[in-house]
N, C-alpha and C positions, 0 to 999 in steps of 0.2 A: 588747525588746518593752515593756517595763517604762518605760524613758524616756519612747517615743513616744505608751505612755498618760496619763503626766505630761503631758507637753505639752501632750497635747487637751487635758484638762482644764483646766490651765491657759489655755491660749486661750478655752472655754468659760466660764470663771469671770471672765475680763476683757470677754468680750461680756456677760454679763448685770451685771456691774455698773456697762458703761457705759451699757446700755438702762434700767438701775433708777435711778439717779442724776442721769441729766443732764437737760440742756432738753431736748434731742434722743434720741428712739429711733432709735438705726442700727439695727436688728433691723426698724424697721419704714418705712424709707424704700424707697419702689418708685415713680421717676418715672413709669412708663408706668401705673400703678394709674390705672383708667378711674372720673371722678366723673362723675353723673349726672348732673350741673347745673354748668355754665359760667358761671353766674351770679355777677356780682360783689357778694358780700358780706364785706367784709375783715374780716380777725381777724390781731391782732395778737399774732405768736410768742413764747412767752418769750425768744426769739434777738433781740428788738425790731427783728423781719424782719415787713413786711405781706405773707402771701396771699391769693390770691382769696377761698378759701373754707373753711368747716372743713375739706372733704375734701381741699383742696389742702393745709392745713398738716398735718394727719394723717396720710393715707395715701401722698400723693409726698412730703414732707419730713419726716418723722416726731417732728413737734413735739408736746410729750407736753401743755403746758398753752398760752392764749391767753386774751386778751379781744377782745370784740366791737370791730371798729373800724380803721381803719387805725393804725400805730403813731405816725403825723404828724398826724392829724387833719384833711389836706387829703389828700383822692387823686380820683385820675380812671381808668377804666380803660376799652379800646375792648371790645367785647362781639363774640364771635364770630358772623359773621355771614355769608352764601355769595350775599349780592345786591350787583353789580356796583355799584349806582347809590343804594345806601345804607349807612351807616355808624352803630351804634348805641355812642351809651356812657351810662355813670355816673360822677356826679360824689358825694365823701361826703364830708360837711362834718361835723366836732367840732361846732365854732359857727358855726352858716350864717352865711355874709355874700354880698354880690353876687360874681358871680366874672363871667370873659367867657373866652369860645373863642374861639379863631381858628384855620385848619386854613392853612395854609404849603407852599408848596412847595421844593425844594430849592435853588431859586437866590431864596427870601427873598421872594417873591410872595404876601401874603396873597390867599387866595380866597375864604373864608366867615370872615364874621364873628359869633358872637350873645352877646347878653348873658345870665345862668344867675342866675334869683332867687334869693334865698337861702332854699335849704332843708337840711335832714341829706341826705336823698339824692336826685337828680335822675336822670330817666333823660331822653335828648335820641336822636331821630332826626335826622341830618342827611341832606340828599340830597347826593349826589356828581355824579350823570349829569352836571352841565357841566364837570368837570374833567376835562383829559387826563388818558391814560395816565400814570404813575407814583408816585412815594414822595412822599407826605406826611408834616407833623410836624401832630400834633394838640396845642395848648398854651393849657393854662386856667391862668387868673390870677384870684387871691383878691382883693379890693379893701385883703388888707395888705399887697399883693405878692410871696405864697409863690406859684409858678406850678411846675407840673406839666406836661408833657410824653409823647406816645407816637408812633408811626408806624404808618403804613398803607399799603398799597400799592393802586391802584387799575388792576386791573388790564379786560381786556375778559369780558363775560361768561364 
């Protein structure tokens, strides 16, 4: 009985000193933890991983320190959205410069095109409703040619 209380404790004593010590709280990673807001505001992990939000680097990946920003200083991200015939994102720029979208289809078809002023954060509606059904590549490019990438699928209502 004697051992098996060693043991815990031992296992106990290696979880909080990996939760006290690291970039990472494993004690406090819980992917399904529901954040409030879907909204794209990046912070950059001490793991120099970009999440969406604080509540994303905090409470699903249990990143214990960050700063404001994405880690690259170019990101783009599609923003959750439940209409058929619209697609919203953000674009966040370090040092704004001009950037351009283009939305792609799988067999290399561009469909939308638009140019993205340069600002720190952009937010862009696009419409979809003339594209058929299926997967797109969404892919913004910087004017120093760092480009970004995501997909969507465009499905019927």
């Amino acid at each position: 009985m004697k051992s098996i209380a060693v043991v815990f404790l031992m296992i106990c004593c290696v979880q909080l000193k990996a939760q006290q010590f690291g970039c990472i709280d494993s004690l406090s990673i819980s992917p399904g933890f529901f954040c409030p807001s879907a909204e794209y505001y990046p912070v950059c992990g001490c793991d120099q991983k970009t999440y969406r939000n604080v509540c994303d680097a905090q409470n699903r990946n249990g990143v214990r320190t960050y700063t404001d920003g994405s880690c690259s200083g170019f990101e783009f991200d599609l923003l959750p959205n439940y209409s058929p015939s619209l697609i919203n994102f953000t674009l966040v720029q370090a040092n704004p410069q001009f950037a351009r979208l283009f939305v792609v289809d799988m067999a290399g078809r561009i469909w939308i095109q638009r140019d993205i002023p340069a600002a720190p954060r952009t937010f862009l509606s696009i419409e979809i409703g003339s594209l058929n059904y299926g997967t797109y590549l969404v892919y913004v490019y910087n004017s120093q040619g760092t480009y970004r990438f995501n997909k969507f699928v465009r499905t019927p209502g």
